[in-house]
N, C-alpha and C positions, 0 to 999 in steps of 0.2 A: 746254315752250316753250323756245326757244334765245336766249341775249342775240347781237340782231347789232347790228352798227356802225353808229353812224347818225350822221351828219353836223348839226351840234347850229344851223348856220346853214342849214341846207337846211330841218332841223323847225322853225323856227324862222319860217321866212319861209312855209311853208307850213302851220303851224299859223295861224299869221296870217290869210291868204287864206280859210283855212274858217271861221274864227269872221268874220270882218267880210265872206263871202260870208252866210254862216247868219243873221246877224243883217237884212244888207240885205234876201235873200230873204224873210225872216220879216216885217219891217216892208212890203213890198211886198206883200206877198202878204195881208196882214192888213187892209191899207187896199182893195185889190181887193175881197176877200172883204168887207169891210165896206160900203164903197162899194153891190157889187152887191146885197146883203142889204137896206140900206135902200131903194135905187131901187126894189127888188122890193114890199118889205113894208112897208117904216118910214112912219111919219108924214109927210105932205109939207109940213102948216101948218106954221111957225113962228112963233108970238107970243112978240113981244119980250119978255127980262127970264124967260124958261119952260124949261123943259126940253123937248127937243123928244119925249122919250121911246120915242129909239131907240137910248139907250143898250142894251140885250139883243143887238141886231142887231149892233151894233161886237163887243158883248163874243163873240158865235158867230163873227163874222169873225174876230178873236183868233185864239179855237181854233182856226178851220179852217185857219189862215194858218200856227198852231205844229204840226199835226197833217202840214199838206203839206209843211211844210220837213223836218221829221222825215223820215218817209217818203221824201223825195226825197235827203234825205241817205243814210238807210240803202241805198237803192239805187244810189247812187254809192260805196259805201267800198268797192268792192270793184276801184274803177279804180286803178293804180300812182301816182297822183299823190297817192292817202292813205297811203301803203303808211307811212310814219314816223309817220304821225298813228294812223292806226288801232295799228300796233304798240307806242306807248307807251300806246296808250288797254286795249289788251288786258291789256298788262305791268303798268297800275294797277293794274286789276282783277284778276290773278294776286296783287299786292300784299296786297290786299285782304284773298283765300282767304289766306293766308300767314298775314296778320298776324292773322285771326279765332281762327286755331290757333297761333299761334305760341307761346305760354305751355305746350302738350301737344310741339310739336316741341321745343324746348329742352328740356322734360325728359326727351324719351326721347334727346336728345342729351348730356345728362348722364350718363346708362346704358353711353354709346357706341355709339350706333346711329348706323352709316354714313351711309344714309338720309336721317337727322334733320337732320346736320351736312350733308348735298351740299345739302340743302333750304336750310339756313342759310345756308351758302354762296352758293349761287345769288341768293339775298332779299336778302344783302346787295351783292353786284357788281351786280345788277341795279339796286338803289336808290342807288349809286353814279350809275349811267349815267345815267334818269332824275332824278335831282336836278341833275345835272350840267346833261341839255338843260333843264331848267326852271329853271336859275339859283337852284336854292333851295340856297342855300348853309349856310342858317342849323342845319340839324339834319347836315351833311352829314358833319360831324368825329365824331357818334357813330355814324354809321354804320360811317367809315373805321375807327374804334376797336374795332370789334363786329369787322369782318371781319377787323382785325390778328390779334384774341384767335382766334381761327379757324384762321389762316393758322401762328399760332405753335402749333397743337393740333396740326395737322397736321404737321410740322415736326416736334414733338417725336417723335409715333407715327410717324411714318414713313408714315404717311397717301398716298393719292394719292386725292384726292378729285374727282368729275366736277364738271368747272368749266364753266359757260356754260348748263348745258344742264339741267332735269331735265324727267318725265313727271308732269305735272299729276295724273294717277289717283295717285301717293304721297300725296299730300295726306288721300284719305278714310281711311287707315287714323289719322289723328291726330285 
């Protein structure tokens, strides 16, 4: 996976847009779905002071309302106007694989394996980037601290390490 540039006001307003489109979709779609399920099947009496005992019906409209916005999202990520959203959502999840092994990568970066360190490398400029667009500022100084210690390795050795960019398959060897 490659770090590119992403405009932190652009994700920003368009991260926006897809959560309070998702959620609208969802609450519409669940009332639909619910709606039509009880007119179909549900109870029609209602005595005062009772349960009308169509709650099941609401709760499968739920599902079906979370199930089709789902679906309807996955089928849309792949238009250019996700293109910042899906790629920080990717870059998490790259996060994720990183940080599961990262205790085996830092030690065989301890060893001096190229590898290890362009992996580290990369986990930390990229969690720079991302924390940046999410305003999470609060762990951001040990990141920047982690890749200084990196940046001065490299320096010292004479290092030229691949920046921005590495192949997700390094990962299974750790």
């Amino acid at each position: 996976m490659k770090i590119e540039s992403i405009k932190k006001s652009l994700y920003r307003r368009k991260t926006n847009i897809v959560i309070v489109g998702f959620v609208v979709l969802f609450a519409l779609l669940s009332l639909a779905f619910g709606s039509l399920l009880i007119s179909l099947f549900g109870n029609q009496t209602v005595v005062e002071q009772e349960s009308t005992g169509n709650f099941h019906w609401n709760l499968i409209g739920v599902l079906l309302g979370l199930l089709t916005s789902v679906s309807l999202l996955n089928q849309v990520k792949g238009h250019p106007f996700f293109k910042e959203v899906v790629y920080v959502w990717q870059m998490k999840q790259l996060h994720n694989r990183i940080f599961r092994r990262l205790k085996q990568i830092k030690s065989a970066a301890e060893q001096e394996d190229l590898q290890a360190y362009t992996i580290l490398k990369f986990y930390y400029q990229s969690q720079v980037q991302i924390f940046e667009l999410d305003n999470n500022t609060l762990t951001l100084d040990s990141v920047t601290r982690e890749l200084e210690k990196l940046e001065d390795w490299e320096r010292k050795q004479g290092a030229r390490l691949k920046t921005g960019e590495i192949d997700e398959t390094w990962l299974n060897q750790f």
